[in-house]
C-alpha positions as CSV (number, residue, x, y, z in Angstrom):
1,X,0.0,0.0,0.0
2,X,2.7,2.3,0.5
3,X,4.2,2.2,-2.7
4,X,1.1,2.9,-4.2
5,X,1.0,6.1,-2.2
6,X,4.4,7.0,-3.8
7,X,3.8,6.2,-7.4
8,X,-0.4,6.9,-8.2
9,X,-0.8,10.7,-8.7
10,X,-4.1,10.4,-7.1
11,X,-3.0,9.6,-4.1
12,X,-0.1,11.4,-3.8
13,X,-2.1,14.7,-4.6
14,X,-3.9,13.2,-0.8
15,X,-1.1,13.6,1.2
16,X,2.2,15.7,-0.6
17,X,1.3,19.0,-0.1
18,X,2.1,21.4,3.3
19,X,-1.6,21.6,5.6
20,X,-2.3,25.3,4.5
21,X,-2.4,23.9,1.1
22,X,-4.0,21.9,-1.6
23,X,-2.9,20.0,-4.8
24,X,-4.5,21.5,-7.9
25,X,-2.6,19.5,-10.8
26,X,-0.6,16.4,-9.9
27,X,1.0,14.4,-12.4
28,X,3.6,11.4,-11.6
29,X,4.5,9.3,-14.3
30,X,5.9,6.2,-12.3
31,X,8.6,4.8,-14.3
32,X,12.5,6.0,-15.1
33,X,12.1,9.3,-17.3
34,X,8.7,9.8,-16.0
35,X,7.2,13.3,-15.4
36,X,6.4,15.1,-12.7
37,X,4.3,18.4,-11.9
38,X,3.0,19.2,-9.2
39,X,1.0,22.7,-8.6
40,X,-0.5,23.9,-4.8
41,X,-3.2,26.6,-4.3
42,X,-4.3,27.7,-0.8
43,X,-6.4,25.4,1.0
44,X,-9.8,27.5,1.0
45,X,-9.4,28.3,-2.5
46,X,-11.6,25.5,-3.5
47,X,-12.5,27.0,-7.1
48,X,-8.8,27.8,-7.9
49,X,-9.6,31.5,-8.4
50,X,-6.8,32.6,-6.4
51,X,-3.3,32.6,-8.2
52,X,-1.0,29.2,-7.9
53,X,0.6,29.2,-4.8
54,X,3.5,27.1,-6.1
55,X,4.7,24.9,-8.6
56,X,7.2,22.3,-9.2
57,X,8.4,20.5,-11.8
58,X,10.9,17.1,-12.3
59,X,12.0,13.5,-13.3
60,X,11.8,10.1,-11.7
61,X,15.2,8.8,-11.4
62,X,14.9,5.3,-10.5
63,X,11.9,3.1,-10.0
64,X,12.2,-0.6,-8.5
65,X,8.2,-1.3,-7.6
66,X,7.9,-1.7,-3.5
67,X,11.7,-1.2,-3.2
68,X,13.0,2.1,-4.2
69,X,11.8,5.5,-5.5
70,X,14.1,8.4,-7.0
71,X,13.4,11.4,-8.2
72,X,14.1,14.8,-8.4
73,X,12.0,17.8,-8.4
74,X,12.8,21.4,-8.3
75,X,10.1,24.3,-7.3
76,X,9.6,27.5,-9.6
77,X,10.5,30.5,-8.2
78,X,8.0,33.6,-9.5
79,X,9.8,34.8,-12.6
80,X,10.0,31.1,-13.5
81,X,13.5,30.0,-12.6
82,X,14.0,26.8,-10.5
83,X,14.4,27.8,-6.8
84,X,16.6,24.9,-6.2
85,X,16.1,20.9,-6.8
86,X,15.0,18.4,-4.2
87,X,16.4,15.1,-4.4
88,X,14.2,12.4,-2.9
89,X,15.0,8.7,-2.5
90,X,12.3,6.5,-0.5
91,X,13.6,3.5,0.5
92,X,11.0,0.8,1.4
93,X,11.6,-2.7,3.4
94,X,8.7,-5.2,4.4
95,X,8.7,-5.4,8.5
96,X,6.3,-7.4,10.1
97,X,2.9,-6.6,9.2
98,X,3.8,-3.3,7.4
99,X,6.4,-1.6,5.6
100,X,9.2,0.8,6.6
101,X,10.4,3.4,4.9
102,X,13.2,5.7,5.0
103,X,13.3,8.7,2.8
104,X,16.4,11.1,2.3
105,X,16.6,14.3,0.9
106,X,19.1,16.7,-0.7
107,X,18.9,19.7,-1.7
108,X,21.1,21.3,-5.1
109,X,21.4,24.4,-7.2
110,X,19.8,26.6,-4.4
111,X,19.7,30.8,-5.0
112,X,19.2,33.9,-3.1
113,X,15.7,33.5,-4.2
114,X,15.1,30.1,-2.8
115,X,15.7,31.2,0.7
116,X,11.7,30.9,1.8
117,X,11.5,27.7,0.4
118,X,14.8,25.9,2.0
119,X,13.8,27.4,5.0
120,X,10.2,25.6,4.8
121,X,11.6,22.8,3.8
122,X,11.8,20.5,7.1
123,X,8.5,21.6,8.1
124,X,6.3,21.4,5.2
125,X,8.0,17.9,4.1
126,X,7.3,16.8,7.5
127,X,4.3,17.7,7.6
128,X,3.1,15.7,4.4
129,X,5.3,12.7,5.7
130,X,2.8,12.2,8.6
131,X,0.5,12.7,6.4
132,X,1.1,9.7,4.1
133,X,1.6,7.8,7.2
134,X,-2.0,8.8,7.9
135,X,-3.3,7.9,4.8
136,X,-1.7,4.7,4.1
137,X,-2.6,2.9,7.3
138,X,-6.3,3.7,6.4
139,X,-6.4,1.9,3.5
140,X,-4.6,-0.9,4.4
């Protein structure tokens, strides 16, 4: 169940994204090469009238289904230009009765610019960590 949180755009869009926002285009094309977008509005802009709140854009690296995830993914700063890319490898192992996972994650390329969204970095990834925790155990 977990890896299926990792690799099917609609559930990711459940559970990657901070708690004072929303995912309003998600795409994750689950295989080496594969796409990604992913777009965020603000929470209580349910008819997406308000402007994009962020975007980001990158590859998948490295797929090996219920065993590892790569991929790379680097928000847009205003203007355009990539703040800084993530790198993000999740790491799963059967244990027991469920499955662990360990996820590490680097950060490249970072500007002036990107300063806000380094800093937010810990929190907000955090925060959609517990998140897909949440999620996946209900619906196991």
């Amino acid at each position: 169940m977990v890896w299926r949180h990792l690799t099917e755009s609609a559930l990711l869009a459940r559970w990657w994204t901070p708690d004072d926002l929303r995912v309003s285009e998600m795409v994750f094309e689950a295989r080496a090469g594969g796409r990604i977008v992913l777009e965020y509005r603000d929470a209580e802009d349910a008819e997406g009238s308000d402007v994009v709140a962020g975007r980001a854009e990158g590859l998948v690296e490295d797929v090996r289904p219920a065993e590892r995830l790569a991929d790379r993914l680097s928000p847009l700063l205003p203007g355009g230009g990539l703040a800084f890319t993530g790198h993000l490898d999740f790491d799963l192992r059967a244990a027991g009765t469920g499955t662990d996972l360990d996820v590490h994650y680097r950060v490249s390329g970072s500007t002036v610019g990107s300063a806000d969204f380094a800093a937010g970095i810990e929190i907000s990834f955090g925060q959609s960590l517990d998140m897909e925790d949440t999620e996946a155990r209900s619906t196991e």
